[in-house]
C-alpha positions as CSV (number, residue, x, y, z in Angstrom):
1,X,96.5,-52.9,-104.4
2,X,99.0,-54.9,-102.1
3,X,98.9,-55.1,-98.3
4,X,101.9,-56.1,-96.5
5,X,101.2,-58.0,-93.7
6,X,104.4,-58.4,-92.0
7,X,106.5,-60.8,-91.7
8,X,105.4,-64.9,-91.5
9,X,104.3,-65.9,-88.3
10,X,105.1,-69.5,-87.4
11,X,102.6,-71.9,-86.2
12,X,103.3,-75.0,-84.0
13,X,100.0,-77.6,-85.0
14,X,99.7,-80.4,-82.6
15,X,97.1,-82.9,-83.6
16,X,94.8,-85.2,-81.3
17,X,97.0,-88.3,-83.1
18,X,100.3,-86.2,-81.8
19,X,102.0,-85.6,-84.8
20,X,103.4,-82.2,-84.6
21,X,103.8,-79.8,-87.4
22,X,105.5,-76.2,-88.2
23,X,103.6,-74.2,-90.7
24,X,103.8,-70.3,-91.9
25,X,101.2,-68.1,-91.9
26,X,99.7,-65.0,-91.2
27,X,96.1,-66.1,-90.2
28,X,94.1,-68.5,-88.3
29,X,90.6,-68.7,-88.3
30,X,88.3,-71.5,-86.6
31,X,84.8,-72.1,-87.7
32,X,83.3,-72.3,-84.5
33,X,84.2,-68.6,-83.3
34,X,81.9,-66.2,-83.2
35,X,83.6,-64.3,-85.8
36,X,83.7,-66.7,-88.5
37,X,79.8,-67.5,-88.1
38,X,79.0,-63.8,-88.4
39,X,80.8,-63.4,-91.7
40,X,79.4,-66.7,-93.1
41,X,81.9,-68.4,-94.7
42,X,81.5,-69.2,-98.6
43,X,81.3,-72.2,-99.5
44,X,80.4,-73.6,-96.1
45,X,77.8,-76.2,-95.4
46,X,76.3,-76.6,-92.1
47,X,76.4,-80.1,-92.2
48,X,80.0,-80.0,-92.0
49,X,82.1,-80.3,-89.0
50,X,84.1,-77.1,-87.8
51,X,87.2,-76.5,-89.6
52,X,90.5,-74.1,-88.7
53,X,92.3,-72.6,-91.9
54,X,95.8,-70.7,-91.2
55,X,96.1,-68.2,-94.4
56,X,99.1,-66.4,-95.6
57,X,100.8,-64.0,-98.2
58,X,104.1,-65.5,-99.6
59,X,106.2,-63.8,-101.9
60,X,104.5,-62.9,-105.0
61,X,101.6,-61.0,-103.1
62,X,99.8,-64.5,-103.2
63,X,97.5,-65.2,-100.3
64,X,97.2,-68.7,-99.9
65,X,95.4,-71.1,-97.4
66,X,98.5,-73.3,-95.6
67,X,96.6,-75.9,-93.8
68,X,93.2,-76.8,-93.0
69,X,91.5,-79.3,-91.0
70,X,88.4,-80.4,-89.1
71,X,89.0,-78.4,-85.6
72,X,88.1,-81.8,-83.6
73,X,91.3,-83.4,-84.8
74,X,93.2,-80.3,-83.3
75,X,95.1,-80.6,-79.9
76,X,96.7,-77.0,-80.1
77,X,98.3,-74.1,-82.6
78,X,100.8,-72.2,-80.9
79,X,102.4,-69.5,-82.4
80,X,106.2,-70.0,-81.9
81,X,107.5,-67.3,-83.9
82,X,108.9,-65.6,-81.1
83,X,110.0,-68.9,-78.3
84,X,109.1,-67.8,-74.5
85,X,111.7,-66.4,-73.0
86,X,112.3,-67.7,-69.4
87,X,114.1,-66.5,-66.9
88,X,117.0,-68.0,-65.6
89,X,116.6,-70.6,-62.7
90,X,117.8,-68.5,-59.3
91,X,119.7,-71.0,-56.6
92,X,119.4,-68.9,-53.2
């Protein structure tokens, strides 16, 4: 069974170091909500920090982890998919 989950959402990563990066995905989940304690994640040790993950299905029906990283290294994720739309600067 497939599940289509749309179209690519894309995710501006800035990191405490400021690199910035662009990635595609359809998912991000952080460690530290309450969400991802409830469901326990496999494979998780509590003696490790708290980690993001951004997820994604690519074409093939794959779903694939994009990025992941220790959440304390993390500035901001932004999605950017759609850029803010402004509106236009009004001179009385």
């Amino acid at each position: 069974m497939s599940y289509d989950y749309g179209p690519l959402r894309t995710y501006e990563v800035t990191w405490r170091s400021g690199h910035i990066e662009s990635v595609q995905g359809h998912q991000v989940i952080f460690d530290s909500s309450g969400l991802a304690a409830l469901t326990m994640i496999p494979g998780r040790l509590p003696d490790l920090p708290p980690m993001f993950r951004i997820h994604g299905s690519f074409p093939g029906g794959r779903w694939r982890l994009v990025l992941m990283g220790p959440e304390a290294d993390l500035l901001s994720i932004r999605d950017v998919t759609e850029r803010e739309a402004f509106a236009p600067e009004v001179t009385p």
